[in-house]
N, C-alpha and C positions, 0 to 999 in steps of 0.2 A: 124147801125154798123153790121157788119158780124155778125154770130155766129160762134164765136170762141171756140177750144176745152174747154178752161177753163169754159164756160157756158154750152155747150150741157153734161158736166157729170153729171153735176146739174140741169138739165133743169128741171126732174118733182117736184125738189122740189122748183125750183125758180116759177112755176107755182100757187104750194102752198102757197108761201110765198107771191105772189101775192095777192091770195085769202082772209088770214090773214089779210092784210093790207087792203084790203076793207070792211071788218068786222069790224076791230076795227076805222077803220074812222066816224062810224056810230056815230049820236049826235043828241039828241032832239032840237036843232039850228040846221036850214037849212044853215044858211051862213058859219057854221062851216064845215060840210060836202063838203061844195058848195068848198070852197079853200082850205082844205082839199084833196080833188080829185083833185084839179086845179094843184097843185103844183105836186105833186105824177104821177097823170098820164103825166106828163111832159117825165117820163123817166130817162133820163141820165144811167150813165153804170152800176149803181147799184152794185159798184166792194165792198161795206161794207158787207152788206149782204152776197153777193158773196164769199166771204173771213169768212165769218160765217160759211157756209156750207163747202166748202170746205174744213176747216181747222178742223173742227169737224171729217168730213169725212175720211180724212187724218189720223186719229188717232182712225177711227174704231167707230164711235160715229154716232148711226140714231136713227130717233124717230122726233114726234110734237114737241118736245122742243128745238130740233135747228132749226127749221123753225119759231119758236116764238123769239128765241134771233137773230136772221136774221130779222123779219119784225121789232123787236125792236128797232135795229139798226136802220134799215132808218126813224123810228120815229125821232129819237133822231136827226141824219141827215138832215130832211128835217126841223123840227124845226130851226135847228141852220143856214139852207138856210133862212127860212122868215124871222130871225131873222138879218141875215147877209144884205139883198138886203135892210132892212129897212135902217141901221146903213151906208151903204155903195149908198145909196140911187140912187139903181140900176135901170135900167129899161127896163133888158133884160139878158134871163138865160135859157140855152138848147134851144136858138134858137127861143120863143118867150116871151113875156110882161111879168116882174114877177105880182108878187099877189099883190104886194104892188104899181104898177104901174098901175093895174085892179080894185081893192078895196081898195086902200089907206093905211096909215101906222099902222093904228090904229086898224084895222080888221087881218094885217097878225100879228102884233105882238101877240093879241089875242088868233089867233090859230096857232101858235106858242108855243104859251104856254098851249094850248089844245093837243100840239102833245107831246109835254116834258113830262104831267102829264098820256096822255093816254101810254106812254113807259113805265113809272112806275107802273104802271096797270099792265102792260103786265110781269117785271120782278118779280112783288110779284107774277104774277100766275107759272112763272116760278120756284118759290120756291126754288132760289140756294144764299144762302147769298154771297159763293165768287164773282158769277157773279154782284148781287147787289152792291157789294163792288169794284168790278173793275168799273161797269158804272156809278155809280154814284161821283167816283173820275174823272173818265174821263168828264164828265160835268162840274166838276168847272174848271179841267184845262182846256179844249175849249174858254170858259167863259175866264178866264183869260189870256189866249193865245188871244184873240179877244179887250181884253180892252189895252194886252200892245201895237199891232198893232193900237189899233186907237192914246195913247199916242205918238206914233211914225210917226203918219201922219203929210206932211210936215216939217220933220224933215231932212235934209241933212245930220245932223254927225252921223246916225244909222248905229251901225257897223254890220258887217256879223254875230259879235256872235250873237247879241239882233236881226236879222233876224233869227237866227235859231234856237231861241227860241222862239219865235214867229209861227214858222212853225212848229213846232213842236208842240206846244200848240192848235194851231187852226185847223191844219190839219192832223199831222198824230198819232195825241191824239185816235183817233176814229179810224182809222185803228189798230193803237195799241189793244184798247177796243175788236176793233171785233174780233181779232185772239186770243187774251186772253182770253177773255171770253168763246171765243168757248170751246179754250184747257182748260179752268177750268170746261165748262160744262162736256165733254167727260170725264171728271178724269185722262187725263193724268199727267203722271209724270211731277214731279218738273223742272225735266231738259226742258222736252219737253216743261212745259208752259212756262220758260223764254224763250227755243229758239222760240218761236211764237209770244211770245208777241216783240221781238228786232224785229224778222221778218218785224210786224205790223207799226213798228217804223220806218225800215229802208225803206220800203216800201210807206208808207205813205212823209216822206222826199223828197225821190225820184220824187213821184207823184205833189206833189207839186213844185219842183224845175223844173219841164218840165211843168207847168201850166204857172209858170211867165216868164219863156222862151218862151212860147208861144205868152204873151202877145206881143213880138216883131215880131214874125215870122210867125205867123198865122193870118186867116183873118175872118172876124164875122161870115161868113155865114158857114165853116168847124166847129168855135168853139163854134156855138150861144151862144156864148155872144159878147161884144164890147170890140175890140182890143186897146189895150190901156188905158181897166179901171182904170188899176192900178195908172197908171202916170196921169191919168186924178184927182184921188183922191188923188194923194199927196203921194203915197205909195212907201216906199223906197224898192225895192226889189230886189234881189241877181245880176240881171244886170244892175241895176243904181248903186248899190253900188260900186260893181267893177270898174264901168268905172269911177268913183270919183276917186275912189283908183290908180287905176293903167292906165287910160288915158291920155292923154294929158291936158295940164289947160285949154286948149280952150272945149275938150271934157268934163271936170269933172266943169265949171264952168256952161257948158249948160243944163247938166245933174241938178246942184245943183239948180239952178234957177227955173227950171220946178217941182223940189219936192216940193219946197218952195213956189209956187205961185197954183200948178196944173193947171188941164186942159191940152190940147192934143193940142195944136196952132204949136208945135215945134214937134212933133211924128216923122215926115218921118229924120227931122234933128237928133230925139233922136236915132231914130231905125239904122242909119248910124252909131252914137257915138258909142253905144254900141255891134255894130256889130265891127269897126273896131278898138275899145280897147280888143277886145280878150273877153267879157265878155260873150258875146254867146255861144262861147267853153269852157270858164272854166264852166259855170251853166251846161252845158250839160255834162261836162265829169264828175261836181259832182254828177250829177242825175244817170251816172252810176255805180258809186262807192257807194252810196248809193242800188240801185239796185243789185249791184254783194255780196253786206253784205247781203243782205236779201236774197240771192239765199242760202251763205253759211249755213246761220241760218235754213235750210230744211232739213242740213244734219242729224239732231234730228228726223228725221220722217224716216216710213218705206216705202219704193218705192211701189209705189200707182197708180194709175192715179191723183190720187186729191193732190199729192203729185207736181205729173210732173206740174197739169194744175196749181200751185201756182206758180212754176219754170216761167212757160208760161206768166199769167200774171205780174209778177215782168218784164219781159222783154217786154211785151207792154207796163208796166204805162211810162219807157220808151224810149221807138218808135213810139208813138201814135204822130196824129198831131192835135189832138182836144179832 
């Protein structure tokens, strides 16, 4: 991916934060280490952390200690990845083999739960109870964002609310986490950390709702992953639902069947349904509405660069096409 302005104002601390996170990967088990590094040096866009720095930045806040609740962050992250690809019993993630399709299920969950306990490490050296206090809430809701989504697999009467509670549990729980915690580490004001923390909220939504969008529009080799996991696992998500809702019966029957059965045998039939029940534009227009709240929510901050570069990527999570 480019390097965009929103990275190069942070570059020497995302460099740091780098550094951090291959320190603390360190483990007297070599296999620990070994998928550890596997999973991490994968990459991806790193936008948790990202949004750590930044938003600390933003508010006048430097020092080790936000480059520590930044590698924390993608602790906590990458964990709830090995933990996901197990559950979701993946077999491809940033474009190659996850860990659990390399070393099997029982090793990533493992160190998975090596990566959870080593982030609590890291938040006790960070010595801030509110930050403690906000991540560690943010893990049971992930958690339980993750179990109501599996209750809901192969379910066809899942409405749009219990999707975005779901979404908001699993995915923009931890965007939330990051901008909050930041602005709790910085000590800004009361106002300022609700406006960051909805920020993280409305942002993290957003990001998400152009992910399952994706799953219809995009193709594996731009999003390395596999197109279509979702409907392959049974997952009801904001353009299956719609097109139930407001499609035609010929469209909301073909749609319901494939929740309820999975697998991808109907994909190119689905990707038609759901393109021409409008449900492509509505998930997109809501990704922007979701997007345009978390731009407002910046108005709490002082005009910055690290200010502008949150403006920037609220407006790529989305534009992006992978």
């Amino acid at each position: 991916m480019q390097p965009q302005a929103f990275y190069r104002v942070v570059a020497e601390d995302f460099t740091a934060v780098d550094e951090i996170i291959k320190q603390q990967l360190t483990s007297r088990v070599p296999l620990v280490s070994k998928i550890g590094d596997y999973i991490i040096s994968a990459g991806g866009k790193r936008l948790r952390p990202l949004l750590v720095l930044l938003t600390g930045k933003a508010l006048g806040h430097e020092g080790a200690d936000l480059r520590l609740l930044a590698a924390t962050i993608e602790f906590l992250h990458t964990a709830t990845l090995l933990h996901d690809d197990v559950v979701d019993m993946s077999g491809m993630r940033r474009g190659r083999s996850t860990a659990n399709a390399m070393w099997g299920n029982a090793p990533s969950v493992l160190v998975g739960d090596f990566l959870y306990s080593r982030s609590f490490e890291m938040m006790v050296q960070l010595g801030s109870m509110p930050v403690m206090g906000i991540l560690s809430q943010a893990t049971r809701v992930i958690a339980e964002g993750e179990v109501l989504q599996l209750s809901k697999v192969r379910d066809a009467s899942t409405s749009e609310e219990t999707y975005m509670e779901v979404i908001r549990g699993k995915t923009a729980m931890l965007f939330e986490a990051s901008t909050h915690s930041a602005a709790a580490l910085a000590t800004g004001s009361e106002a300022a950390r609700e406006a960051l923390r909805q920020f993280g909220d409305h942002l993290g939504v957003a990001f998400q709702l152009v992910d399952d969008l994706l799953d219809y529009k995009g193709d594996a080799d731009t999003l390395g992953k596999n197109v279509g996991d979702d409907l392959a696992e049974g997952k009801p998500t904001l353009p299956l639902i719609y097109t139930m809702r407001e499609g035609t019966a010929e469209q909301a029957a073909l749609v319901r069947q494939a929740i309820q059965k999975g697998g991808i045998e109907d994909l190119e039939r689905i990707r038609e349904a759901v393109e021409a029940s409008g449900a492509l534009a509505y998930t997109a227009q809501l990704a922007q509405t979701f997007a345009a709240r978390a731009v407002a929510c910046l108005d709490a901050l002082e005009p910055s660069e690290y200010r502008d570069a949150l403006v920037e990527l609220s407006e790529f999570a989305v534009a992006r096409t992978y």
